[in-house]
N, CA, C and O atoms as CSV, one atom per row, in Angstrom:
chain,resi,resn,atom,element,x,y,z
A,1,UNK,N,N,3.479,16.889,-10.307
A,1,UNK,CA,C,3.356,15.451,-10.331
A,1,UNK,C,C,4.438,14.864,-11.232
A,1,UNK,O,O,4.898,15.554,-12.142
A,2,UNK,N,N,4.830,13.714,-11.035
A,2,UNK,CA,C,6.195,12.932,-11.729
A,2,UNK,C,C,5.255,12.488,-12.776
A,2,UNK,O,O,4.057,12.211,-12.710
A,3,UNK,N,N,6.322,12.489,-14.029
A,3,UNK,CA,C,6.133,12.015,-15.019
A,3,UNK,C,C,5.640,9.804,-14.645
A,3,UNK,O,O,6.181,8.794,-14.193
A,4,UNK,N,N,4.217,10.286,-15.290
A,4,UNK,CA,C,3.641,8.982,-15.184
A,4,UNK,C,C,3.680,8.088,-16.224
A,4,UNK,O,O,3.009,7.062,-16.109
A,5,UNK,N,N,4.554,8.330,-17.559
A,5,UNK,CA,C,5.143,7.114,-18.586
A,5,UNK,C,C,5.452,5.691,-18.115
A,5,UNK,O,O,4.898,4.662,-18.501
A,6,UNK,N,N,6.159,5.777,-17.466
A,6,UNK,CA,C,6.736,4.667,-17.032
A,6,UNK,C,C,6.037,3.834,-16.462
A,6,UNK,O,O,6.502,2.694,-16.444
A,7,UNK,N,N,4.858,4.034,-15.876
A,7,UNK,CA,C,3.895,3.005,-15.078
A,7,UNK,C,C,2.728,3.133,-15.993
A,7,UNK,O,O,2.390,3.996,-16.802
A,8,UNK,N,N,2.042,1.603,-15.471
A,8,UNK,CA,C,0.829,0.937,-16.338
A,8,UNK,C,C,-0.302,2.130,-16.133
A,8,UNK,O,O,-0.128,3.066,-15.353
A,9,UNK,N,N,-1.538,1.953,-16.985
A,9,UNK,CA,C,-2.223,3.009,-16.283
A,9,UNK,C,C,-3.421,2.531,-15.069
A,9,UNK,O,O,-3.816,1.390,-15.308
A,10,UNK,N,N,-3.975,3.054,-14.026
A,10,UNK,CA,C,-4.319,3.156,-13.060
A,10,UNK,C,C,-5.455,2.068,-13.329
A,10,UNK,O,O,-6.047,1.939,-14.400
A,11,UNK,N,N,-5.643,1.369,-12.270
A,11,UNK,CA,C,-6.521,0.161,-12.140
A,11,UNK,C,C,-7.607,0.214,-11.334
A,11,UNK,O,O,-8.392,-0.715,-11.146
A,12,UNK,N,N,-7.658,1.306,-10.854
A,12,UNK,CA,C,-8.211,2.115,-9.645
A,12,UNK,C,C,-8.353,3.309,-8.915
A,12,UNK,O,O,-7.299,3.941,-8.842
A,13,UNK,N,N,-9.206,3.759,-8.419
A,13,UNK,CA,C,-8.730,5.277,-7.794
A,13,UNK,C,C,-8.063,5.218,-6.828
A,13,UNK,O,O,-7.949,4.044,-6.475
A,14,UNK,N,N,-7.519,5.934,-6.163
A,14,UNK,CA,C,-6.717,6.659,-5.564
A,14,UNK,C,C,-7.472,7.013,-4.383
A,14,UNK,O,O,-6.799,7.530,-3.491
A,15,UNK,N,N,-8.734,6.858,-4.154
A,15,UNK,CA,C,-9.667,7.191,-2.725
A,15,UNK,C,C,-10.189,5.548,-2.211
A,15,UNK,O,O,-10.819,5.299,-1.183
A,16,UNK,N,N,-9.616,4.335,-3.482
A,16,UNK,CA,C,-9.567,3.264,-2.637
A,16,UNK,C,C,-8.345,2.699,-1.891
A,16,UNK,O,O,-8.504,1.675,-1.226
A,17,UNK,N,N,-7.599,3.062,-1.929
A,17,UNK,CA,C,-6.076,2.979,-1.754
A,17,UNK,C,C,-6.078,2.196,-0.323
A,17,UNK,O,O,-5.845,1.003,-0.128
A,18,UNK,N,N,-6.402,3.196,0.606
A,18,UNK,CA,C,-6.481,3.087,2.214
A,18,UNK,C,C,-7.745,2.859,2.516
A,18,UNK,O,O,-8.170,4.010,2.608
A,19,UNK,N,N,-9.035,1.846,2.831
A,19,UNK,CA,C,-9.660,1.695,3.117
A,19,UNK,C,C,-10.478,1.197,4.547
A,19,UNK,O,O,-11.594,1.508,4.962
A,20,UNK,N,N,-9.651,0.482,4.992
A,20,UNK,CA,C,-10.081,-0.314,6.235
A,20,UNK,C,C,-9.560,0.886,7.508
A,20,UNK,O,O,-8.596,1.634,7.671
A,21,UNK,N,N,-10.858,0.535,8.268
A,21,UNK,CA,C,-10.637,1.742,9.282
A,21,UNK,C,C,-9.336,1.272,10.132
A,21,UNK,O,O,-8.652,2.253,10.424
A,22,UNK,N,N,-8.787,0.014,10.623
A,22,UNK,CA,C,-7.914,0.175,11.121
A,22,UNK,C,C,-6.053,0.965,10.327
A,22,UNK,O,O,-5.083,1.609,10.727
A,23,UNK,N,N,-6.593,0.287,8.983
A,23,UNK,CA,C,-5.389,0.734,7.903
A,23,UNK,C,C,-5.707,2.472,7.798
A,23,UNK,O,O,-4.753,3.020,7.247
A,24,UNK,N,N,-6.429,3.116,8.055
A,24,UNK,CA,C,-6.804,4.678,8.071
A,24,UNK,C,C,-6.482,4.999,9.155
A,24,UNK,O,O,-6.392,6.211,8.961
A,25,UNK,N,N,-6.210,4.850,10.254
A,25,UNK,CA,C,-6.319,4.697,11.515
A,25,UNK,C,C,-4.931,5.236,11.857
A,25,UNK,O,O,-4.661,6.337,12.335
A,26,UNK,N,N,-3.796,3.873,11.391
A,26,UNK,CA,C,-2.604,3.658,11.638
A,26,UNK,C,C,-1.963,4.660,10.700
A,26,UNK,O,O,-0.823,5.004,11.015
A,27,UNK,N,N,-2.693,5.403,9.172
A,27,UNK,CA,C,-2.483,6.374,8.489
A,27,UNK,C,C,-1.798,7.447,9.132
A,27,UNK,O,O,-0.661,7.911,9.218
A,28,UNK,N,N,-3.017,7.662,9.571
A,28,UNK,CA,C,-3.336,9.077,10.469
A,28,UNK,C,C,-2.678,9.197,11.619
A,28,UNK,O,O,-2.467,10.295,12.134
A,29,UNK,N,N,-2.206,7.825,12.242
A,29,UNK,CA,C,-1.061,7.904,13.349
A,29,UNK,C,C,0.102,8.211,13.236
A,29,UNK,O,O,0.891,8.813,13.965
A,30,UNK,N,N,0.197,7.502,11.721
A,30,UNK,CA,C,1.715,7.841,11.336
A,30,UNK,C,C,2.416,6.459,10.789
A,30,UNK,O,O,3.340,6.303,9.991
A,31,UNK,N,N,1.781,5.706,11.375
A,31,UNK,CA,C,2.606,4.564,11.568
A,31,UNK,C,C,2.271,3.402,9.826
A,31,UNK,O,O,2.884,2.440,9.361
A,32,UNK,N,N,1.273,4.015,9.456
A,32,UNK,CA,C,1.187,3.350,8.053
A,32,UNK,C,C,1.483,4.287,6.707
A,32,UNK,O,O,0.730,5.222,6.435
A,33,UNK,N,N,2.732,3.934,5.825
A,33,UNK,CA,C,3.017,4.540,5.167
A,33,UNK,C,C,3.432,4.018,3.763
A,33,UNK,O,O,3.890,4.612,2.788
A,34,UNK,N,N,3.065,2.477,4.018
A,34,UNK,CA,C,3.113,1.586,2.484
A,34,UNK,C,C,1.560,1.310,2.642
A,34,UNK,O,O,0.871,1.334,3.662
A,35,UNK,N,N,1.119,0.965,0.968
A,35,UNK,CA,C,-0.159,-0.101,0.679
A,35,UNK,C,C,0.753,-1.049,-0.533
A,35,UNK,O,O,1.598,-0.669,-1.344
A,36,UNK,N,N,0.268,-2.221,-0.304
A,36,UNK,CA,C,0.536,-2.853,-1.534
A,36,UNK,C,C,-0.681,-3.401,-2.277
A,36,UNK,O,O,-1.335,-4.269,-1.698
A,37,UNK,N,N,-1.060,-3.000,-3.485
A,37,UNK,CA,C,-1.769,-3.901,-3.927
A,37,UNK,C,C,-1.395,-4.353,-5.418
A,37,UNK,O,O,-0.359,-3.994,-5.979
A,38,UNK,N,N,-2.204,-5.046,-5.894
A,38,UNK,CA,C,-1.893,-5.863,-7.262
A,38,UNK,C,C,-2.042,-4.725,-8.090
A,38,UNK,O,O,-0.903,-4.341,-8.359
A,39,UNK,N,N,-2.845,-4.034,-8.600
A,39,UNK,CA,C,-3.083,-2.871,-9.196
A,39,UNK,C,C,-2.259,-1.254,-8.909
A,39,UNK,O,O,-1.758,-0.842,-7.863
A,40,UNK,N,N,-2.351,-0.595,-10.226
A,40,UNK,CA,C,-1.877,0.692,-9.622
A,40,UNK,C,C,-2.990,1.853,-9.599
A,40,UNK,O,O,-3.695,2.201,-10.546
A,41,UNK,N,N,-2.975,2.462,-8.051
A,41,UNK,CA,C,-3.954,2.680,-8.054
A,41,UNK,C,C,-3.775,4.383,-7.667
A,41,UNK,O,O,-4.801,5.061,-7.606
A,42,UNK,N,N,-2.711,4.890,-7.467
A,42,UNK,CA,C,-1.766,6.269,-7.877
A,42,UNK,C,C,-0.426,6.576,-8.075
A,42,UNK,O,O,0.487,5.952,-7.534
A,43,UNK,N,N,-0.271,7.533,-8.846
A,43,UNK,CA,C,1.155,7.623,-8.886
A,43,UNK,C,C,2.342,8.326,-8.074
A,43,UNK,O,O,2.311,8.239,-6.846
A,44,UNK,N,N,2.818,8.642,-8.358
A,44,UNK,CA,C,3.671,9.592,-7.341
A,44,UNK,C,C,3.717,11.202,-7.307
A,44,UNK,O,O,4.022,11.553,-8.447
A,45,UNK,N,N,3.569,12.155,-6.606
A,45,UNK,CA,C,3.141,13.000,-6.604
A,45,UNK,C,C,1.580,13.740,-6.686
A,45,UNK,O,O,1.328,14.929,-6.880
A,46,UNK,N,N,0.460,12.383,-6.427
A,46,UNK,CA,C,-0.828,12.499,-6.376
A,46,UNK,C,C,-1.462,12.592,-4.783
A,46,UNK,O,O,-0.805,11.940,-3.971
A,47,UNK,N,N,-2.017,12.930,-4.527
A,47,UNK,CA,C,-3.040,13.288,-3.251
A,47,UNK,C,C,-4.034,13.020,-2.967
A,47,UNK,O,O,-4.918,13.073,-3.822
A,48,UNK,N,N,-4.346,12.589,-1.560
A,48,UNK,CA,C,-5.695,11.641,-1.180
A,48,UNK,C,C,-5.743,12.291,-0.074
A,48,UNK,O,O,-5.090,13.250,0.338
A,49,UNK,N,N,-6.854,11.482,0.519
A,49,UNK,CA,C,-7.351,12.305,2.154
A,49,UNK,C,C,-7.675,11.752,3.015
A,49,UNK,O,O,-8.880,11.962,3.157
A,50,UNK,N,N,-7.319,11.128,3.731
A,50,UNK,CA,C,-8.388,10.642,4.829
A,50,UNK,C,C,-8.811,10.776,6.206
A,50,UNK,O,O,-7.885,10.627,7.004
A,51,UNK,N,N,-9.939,11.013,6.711
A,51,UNK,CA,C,-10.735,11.900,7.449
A,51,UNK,C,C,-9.991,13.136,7.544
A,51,UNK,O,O,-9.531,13.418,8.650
A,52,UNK,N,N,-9.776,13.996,6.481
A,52,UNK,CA,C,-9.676,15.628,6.169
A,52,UNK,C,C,-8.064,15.465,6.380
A,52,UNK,O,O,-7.531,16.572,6.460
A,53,UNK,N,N,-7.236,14.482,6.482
A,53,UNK,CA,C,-6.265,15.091,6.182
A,53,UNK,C,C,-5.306,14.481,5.256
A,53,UNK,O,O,-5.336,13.285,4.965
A,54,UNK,N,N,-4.345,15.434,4.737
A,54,UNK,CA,C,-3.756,15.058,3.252
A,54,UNK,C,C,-2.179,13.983,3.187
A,54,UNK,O,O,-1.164,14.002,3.883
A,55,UNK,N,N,-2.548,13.221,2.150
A,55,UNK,CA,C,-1.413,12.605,2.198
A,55,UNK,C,C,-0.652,12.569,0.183
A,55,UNK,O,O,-1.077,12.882,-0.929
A,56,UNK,N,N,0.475,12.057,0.699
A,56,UNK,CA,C,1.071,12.622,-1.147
A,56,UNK,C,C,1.494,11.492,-1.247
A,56,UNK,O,O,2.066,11.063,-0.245
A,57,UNK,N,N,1.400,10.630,-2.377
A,57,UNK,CA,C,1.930,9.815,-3.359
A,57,UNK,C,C,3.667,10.203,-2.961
A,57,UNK,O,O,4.022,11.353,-3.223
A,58,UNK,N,N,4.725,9.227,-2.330
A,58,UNK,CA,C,5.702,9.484,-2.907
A,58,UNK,C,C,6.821,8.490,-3.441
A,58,UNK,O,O,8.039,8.595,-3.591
A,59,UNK,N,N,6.049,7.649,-3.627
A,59,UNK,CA,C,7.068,6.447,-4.468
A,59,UNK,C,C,5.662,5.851,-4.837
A,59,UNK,O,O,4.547,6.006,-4.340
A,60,UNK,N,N,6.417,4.658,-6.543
A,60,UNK,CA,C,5.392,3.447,-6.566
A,60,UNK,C,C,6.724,2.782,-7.312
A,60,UNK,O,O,7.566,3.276,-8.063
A,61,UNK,N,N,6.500,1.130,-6.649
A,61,UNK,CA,C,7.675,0.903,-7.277
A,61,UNK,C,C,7.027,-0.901,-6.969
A,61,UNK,O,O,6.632,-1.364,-5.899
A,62,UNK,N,N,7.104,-1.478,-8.096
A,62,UNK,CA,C,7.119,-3.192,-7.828
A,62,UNK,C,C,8.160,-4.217,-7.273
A,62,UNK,O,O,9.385,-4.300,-7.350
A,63,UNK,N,N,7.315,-4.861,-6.764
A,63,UNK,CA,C,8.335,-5.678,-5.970
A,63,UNK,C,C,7.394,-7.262,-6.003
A,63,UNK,O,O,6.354,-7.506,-6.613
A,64,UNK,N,N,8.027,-7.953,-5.313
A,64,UNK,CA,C,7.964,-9.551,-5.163
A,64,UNK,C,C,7.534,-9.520,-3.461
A,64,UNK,O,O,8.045,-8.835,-2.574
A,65,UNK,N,N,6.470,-10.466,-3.367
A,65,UNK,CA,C,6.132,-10.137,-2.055
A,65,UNK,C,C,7.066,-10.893,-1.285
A,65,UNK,O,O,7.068,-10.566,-0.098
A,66,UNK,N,N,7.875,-11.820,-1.603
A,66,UNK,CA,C,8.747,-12.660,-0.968
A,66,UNK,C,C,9.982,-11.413,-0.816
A,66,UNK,O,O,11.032,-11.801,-0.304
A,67,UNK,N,N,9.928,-10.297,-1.134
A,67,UNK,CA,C,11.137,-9.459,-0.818
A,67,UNK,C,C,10.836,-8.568,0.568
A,67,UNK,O,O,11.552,-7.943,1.351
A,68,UNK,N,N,9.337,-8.850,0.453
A,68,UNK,CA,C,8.932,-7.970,2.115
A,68,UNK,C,C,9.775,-8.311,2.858
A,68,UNK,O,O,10.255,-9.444,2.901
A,69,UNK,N,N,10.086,-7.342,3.575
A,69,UNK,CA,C,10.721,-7.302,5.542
A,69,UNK,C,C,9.725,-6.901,6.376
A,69,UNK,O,O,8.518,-6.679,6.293
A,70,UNK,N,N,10.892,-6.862,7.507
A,70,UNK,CA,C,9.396,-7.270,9.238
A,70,UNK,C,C,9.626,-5.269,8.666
A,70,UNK,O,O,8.498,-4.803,8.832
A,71,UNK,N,N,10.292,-4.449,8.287
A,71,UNK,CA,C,10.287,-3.380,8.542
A,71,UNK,C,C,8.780,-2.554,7.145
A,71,UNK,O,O,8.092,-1.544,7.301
A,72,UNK,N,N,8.801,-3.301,6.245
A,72,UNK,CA,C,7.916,-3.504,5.138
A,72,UNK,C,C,6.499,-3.672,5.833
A,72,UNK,O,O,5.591,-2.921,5.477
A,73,UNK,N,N,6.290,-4.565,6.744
A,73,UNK,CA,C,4.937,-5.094,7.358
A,73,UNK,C,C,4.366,-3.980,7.940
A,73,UNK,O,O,3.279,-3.438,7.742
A,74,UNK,N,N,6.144,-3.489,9.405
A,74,UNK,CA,C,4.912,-2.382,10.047
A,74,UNK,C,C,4.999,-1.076,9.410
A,74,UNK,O,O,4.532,-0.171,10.102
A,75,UNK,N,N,5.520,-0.695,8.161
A,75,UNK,CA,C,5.254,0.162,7.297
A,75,UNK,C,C,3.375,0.287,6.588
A,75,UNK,O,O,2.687,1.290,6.400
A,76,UNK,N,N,3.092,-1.051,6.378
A,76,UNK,CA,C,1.468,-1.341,5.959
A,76,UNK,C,C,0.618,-1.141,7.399
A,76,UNK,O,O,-0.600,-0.962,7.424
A,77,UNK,N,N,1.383,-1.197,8.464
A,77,UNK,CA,C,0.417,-1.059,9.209
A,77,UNK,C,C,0.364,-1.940,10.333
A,77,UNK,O,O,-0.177,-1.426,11.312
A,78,UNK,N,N,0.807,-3.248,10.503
A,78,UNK,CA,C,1.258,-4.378,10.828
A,78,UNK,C,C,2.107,-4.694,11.747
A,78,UNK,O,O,3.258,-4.344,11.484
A,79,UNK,N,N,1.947,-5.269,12.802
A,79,UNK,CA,C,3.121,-5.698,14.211
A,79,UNK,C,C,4.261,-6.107,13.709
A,79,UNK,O,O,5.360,-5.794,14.166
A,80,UNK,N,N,4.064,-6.843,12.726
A,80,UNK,CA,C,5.359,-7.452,11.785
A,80,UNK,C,C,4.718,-8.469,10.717
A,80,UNK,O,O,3.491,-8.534,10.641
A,81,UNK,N,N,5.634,-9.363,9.789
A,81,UNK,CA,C,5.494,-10.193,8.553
A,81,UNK,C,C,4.252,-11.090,8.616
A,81,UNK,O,O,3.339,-11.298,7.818
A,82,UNK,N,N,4.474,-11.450,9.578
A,82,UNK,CA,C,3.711,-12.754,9.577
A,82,UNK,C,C,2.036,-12.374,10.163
A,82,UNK,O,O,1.088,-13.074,9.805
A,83,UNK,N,N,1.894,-11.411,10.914
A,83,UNK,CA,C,0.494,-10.685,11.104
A,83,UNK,C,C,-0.074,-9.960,10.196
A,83,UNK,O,O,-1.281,-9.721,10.150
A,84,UNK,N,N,0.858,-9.527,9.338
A,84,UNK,CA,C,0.268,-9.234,7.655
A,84,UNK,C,C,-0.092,-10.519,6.490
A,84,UNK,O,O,-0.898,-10.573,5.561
A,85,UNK,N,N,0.767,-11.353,6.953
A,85,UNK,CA,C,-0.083,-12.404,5.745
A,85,UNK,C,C,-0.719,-13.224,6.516
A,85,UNK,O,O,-1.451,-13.990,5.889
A,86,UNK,N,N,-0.717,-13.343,7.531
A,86,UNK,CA,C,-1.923,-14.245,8.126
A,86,UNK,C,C,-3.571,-12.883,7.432
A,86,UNK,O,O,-4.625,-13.099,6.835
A,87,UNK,N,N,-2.979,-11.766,7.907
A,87,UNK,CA,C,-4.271,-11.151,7.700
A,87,UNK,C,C,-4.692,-11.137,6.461
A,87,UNK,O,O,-5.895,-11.161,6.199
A,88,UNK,N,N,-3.536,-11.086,5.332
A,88,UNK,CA,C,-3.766,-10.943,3.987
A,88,UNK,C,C,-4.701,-12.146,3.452
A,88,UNK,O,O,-5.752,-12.032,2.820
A,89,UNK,N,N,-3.882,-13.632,3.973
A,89,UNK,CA,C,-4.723,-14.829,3.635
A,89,UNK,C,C,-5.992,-15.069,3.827
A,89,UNK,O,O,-6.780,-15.746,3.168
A,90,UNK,N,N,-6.222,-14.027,5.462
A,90,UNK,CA,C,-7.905,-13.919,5.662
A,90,UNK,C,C,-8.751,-13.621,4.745
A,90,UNK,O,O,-9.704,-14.221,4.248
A,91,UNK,N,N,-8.127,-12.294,4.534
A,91,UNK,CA,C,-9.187,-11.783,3.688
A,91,UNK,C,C,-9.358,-12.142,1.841
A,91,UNK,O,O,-10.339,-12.215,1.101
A,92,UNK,N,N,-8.161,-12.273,1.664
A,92,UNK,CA,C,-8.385,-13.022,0.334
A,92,UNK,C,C,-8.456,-14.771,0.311
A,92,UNK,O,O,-7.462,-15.493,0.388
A,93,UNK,N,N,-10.081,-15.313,0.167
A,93,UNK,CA,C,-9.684,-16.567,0.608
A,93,UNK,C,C,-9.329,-17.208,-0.432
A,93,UNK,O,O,-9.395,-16.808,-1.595
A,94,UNK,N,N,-8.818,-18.546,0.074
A,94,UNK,CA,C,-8.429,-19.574,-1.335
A,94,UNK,C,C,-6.569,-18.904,-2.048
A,94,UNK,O,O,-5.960,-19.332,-3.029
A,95,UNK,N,N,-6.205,-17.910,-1.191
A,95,UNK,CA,C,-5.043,-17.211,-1.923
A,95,UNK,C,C,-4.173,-17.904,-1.240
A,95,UNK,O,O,-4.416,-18.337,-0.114
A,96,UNK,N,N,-2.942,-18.096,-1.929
A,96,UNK,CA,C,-1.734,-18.405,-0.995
A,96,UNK,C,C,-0.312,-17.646,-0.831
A,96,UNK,O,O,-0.271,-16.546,-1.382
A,97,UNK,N,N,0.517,-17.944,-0.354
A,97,UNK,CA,C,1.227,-16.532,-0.118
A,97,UNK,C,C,2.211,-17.125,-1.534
A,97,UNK,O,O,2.751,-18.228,-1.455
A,98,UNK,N,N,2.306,-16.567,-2.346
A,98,UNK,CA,C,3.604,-17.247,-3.352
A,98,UNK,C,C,4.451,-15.605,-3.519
A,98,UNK,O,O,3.992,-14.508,-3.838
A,99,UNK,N,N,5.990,-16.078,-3.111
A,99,UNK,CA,C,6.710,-15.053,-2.951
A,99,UNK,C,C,7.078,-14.557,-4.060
A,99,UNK,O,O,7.400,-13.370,-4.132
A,100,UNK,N,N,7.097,-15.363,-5.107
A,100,UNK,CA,C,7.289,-14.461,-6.467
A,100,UNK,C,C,5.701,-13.697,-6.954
A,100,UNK,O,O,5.911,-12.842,-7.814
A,101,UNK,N,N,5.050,-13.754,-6.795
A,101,UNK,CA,C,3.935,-12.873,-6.826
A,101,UNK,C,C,4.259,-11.306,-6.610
A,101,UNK,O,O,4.645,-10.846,-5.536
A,102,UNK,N,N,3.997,-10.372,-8.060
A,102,UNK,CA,C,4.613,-8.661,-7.813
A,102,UNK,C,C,3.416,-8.413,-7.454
A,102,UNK,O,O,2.346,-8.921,-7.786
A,103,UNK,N,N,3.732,-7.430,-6.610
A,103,UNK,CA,C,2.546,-6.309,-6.325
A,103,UNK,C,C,3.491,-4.707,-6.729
A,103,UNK,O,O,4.653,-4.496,-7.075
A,104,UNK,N,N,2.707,-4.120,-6.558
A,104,UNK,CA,C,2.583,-2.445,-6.383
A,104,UNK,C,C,2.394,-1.716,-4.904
A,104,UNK,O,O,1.408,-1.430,-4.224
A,105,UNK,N,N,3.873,-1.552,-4.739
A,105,UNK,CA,C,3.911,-0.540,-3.314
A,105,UNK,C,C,3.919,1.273,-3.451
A,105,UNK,O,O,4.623,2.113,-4.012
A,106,UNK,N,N,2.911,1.266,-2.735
A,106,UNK,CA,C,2.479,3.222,-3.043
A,106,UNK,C,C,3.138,3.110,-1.668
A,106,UNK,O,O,3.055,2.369,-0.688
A,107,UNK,N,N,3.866,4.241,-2.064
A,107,UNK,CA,C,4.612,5.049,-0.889
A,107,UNK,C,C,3.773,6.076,-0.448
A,107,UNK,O,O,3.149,6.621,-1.359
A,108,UNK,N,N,3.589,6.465,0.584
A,108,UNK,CA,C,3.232,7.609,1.192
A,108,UNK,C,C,3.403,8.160,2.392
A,108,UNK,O,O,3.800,7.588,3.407
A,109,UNK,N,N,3.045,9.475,2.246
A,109,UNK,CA,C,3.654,10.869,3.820
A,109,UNK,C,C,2.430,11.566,3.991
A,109,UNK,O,O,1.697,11.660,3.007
A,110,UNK,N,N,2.145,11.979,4.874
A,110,UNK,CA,C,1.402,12.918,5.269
A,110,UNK,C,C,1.484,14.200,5.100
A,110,UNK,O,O,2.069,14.776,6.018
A,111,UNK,N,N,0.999,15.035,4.014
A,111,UNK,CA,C,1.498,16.773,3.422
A,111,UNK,C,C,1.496,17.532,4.762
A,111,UNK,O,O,1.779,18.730,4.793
């Protein structure tokens, strides 16, 4: 595992990471290989599972959500930009999209 100094410490586990069956879904297809959330919730070189199979931490790195691309979106999972924050706004209500707002992007691969 990479030296974890450099990042805040964990805000969360690491088995909430990927939750929503369609975001597990698109995991396991292949086709989802970013999460972003506000929190850090593993580091790099850590391991999770979902439905029995393994995936590895391999980047975490902050960013500005106004720096997303359409290639960023269908990395989360997403047709493109704008079907991710329409969905994002759903579910967090009362939120608005402000592009200087950092989050935490976990990279991940399938072991």
């Amino acid at each position: 595992m990479e030296e974890q100094e450099s990042y805040p410490e964990k805000t969360c586990e690491i088995d909430r990471l990927v939750r929503h069956a369609k975001l597990v879904k698109a995991a396991l297809a292949g086709s989802k290989t970013q999460q972003r959330r506000d929190g850090v919730y593993a580091y790099p070189g850590e391991e999770f599972s979902l439905d029995g199979i393994s995936f590895r931490m391999s980047s975490l790195t902050r960013e500005r959500l106004g720096d997303m691309t359409e290639e960023d979106a269908r990395a989360e999972g997403y047709p493109g930009l704008e079907a991710y924050k329409s969905l994002i706004l759903k579910m967090h209500r009362g939120m608005e999209w402000d592009p200087e707002h950092l989050v935490w992007v976990h990279t991940f691969h399938r072991v």
